[in-house]
PADODREN-957715 format. One record per residue (C-alpha): x, y, z; residue in one letter. Coordinates in steps of 0.1 Angstrom, whole numbers, always signed. Layout:
// residues N
[[X; Y; Z]; "A"]
...
***
This chain:
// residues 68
[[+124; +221; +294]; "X"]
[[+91; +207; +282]; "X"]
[[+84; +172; +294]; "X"]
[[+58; +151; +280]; "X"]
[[+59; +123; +253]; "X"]
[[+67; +123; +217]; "X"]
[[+51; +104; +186]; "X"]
[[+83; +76; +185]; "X"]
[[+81; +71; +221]; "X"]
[[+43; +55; +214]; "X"]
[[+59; +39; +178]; "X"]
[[+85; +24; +201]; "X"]
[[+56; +12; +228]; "X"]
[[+39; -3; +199]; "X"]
[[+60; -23; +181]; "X"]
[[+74; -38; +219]; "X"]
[[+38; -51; +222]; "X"]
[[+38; -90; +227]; "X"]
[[+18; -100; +189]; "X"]
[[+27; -68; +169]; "X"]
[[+51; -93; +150]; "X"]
[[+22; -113; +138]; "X"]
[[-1; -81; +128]; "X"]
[[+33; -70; +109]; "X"]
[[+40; -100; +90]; "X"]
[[+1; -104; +82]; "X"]
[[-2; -64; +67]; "X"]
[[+32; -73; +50]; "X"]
[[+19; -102; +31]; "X"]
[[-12; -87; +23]; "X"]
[[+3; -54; +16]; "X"]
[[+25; -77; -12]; "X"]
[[-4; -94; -27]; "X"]
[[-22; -63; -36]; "X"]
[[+11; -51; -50]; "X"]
[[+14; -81; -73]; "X"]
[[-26; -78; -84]; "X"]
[[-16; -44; -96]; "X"]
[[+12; -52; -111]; "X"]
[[-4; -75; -130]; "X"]
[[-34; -58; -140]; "X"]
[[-10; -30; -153]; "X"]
[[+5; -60; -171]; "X"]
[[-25; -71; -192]; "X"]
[[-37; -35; -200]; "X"]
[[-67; -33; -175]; "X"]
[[-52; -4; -161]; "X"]
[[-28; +25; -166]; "X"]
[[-1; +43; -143]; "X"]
[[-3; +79; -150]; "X"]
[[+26; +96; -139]; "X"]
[[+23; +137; -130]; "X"]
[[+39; +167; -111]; "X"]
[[+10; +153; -80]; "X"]
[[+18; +122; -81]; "X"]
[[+10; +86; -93]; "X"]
[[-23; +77; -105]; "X"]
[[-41; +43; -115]; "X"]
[[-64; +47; -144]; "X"]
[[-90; +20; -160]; "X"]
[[-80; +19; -193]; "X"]
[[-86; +1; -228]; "X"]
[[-122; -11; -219]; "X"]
[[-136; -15; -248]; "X"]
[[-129; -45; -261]; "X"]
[[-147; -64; -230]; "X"]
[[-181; -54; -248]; "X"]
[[-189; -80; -270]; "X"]
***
């Protein structure tokens, strides 16, 4: 039997930590906000989604008409 600790036993450690609340809300919220500036870049055509086999890629797209 091999004894020794696994990678959930230090997840578990971690989010028992007195704080870890705080620092999860915070990355929450800001993980939300950069979701929404995304979304709306996407929205007015600044950028593209590319969809493919690899995975999901963010594109600048439609650039030209900001030269004036």
């Amino acid at each position: 039997m091999v004894v020794g600790r696994t990678l959930w036993d230090f997840v578990i450690e971690v989010i028992r930590m007195p704080g870890f609340g705080i620092v999860l809300i915070a990355l929450l919220i800001l993980l939300e906000v950069i979701l929404i500036l995304i979304l709306v870049l996407v929205h007015n055509g600044l950028i593209c989604i590319k969809f493919s086999y690899g995975g999901l890629g963010l594109e600048l797209c439609n650039l030209a008409w900001l030269k004036a």
